[in-house]
Structure formats: structure tokens, C-alpha cells
C-alpha positions in Angstrom: -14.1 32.3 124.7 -16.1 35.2 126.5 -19.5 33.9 128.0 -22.0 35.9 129.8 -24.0 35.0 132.8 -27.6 36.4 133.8 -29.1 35.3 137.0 -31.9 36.9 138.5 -32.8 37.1 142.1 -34.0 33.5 142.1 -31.2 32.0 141.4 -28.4 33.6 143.0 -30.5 35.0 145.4 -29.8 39.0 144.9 -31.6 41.5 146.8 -31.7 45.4 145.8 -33.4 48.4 146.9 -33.4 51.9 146.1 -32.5 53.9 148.9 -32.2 57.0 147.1 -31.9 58.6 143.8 -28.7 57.2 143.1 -28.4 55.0 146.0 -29.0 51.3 146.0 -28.9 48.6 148.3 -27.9 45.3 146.9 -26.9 42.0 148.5 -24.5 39.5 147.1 -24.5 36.1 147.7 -21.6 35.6 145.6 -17.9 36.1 145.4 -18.2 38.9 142.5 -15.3 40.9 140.3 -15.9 44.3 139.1 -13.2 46.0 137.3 -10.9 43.7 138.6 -11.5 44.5 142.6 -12.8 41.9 144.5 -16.0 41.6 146.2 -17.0 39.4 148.6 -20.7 38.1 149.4 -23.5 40.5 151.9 -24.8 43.8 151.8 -23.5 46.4 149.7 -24.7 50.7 149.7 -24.2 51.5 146.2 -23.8 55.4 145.2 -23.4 56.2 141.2 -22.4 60.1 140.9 -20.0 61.2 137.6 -20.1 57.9 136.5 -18.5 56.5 139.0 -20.0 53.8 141.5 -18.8 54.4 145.2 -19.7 50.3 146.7 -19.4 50.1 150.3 -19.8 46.7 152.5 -19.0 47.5 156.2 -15.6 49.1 156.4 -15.4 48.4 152.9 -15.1 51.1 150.1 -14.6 50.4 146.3 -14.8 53.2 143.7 -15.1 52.0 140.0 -16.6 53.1 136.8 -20.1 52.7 135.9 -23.2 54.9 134.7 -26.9 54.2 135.3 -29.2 53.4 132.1 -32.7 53.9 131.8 -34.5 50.7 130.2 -37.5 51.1 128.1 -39.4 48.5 130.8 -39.3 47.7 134.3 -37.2 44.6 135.5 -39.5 41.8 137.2 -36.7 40.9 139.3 -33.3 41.8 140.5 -30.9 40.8 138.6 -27.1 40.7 137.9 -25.5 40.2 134.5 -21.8 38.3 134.8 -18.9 37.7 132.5 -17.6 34.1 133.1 -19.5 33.8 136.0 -17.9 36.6 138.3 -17.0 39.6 136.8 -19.7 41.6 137.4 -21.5 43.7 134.3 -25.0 45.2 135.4 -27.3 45.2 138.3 -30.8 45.6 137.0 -33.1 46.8 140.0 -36.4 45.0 139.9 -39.2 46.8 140.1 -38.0 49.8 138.1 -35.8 50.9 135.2 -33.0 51.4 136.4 -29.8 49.2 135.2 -26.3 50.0 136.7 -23.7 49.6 134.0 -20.1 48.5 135.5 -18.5 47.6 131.9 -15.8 49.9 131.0 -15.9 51.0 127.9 -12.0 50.0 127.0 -13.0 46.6 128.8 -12.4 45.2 131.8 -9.2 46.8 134.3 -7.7 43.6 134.4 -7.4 43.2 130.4 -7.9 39.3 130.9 -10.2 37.9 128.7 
């Protein structure tokens, strides 16, 4: 059975920033999957272009799919949206609308469930 996670910047403790259009700075304070690559916890430069997210953390450098959505409000908070707890779905930047969408569309690279 597939359950989904929200925590907001309260509870895991998730800081973002936008940098740039199309940059954002988040921190992690979690061991995180996105598209089955692993990411550990701290500061992450996030760059979405051609739907594809370029994450970097130090030396660092992940490339997976995502796009960025426009919300009809602004998020309160920061927050992060998880599958089972790790697999990371959206970043939602607080403070604006802006939502980064990391779900592929033929589901996650890994294919567990």
C-alpha cells in the first residue's frame, strides 16, 4: 500500500529560497529518494530547465525529471511532499506559488511500489 507524506518546514525542518527564476535553494534535513537516486541531508542549488531538475550539494550533481507548477495560492511554508516517507514528490516554496514536481509521469525509476 502507497502512502504519502507531507511535512512542512516545521516538522522536518526544510528551508528554501528562490535564488533565481528557476533556481532554488533548499535544505534537507533528511535522507530523501528522488527517482530512485539518493540524496543525502544539507544544502541543495536546485535548477529546473526542459523539465529536468539539475540538484547539486557540494561536489554533488543529480539530474532527474521534474517540471515547476504554478499553484492558484501561495504556500505558508516550505514544504516537501513524500512517498513512504522518502521518495521525494514536490517541493512547495513558501512564500510563493511555485511547486517543483519530481513525479514521473510513468512513476517512479525504480518501479518499486
Amino acid at each position: 500500500m502507497l502512502k504519502k507524506f507531507l511535512f512542512t518546514s516545521l516538522g522536518v525542518g526544510v528551508m528554501a529560497a528562490v535564488a533565481a527564476s528557476g533556481t532554488y535553494k533548499v535544505q534537507l534535513y533528511q535522507n530523501s529518494m528522488v527517482e530512485g537516486k539518493d540524496l543525502k541531508p544539507g544544502n541543495y542549488k536546485i535548477q529546473v530547465e526542459n523539465n529536468t531538475a539539475v540538484l547539486k550539494n557540494g561536489e554533488q550533481t543529480i539530474e532527474v525529471p521534474a517540471r515547476v507548477e504554478t499553484a492558484p495560492s501561495k504556500f505558508a511554508s516550505t514544504e516537501m511532499e513524500y512517498l513512504n516517507n522518502s521518495t521525494l514528490q514536490e517541493i512547495r516554496i513558501g512564500g510563493t506559488h511555485t511547486k517543483i514536481v519530481f513525479s514521473n509521469p510513468n512513476g517512479p525509476a525504480t518501479g518499486a511500489e
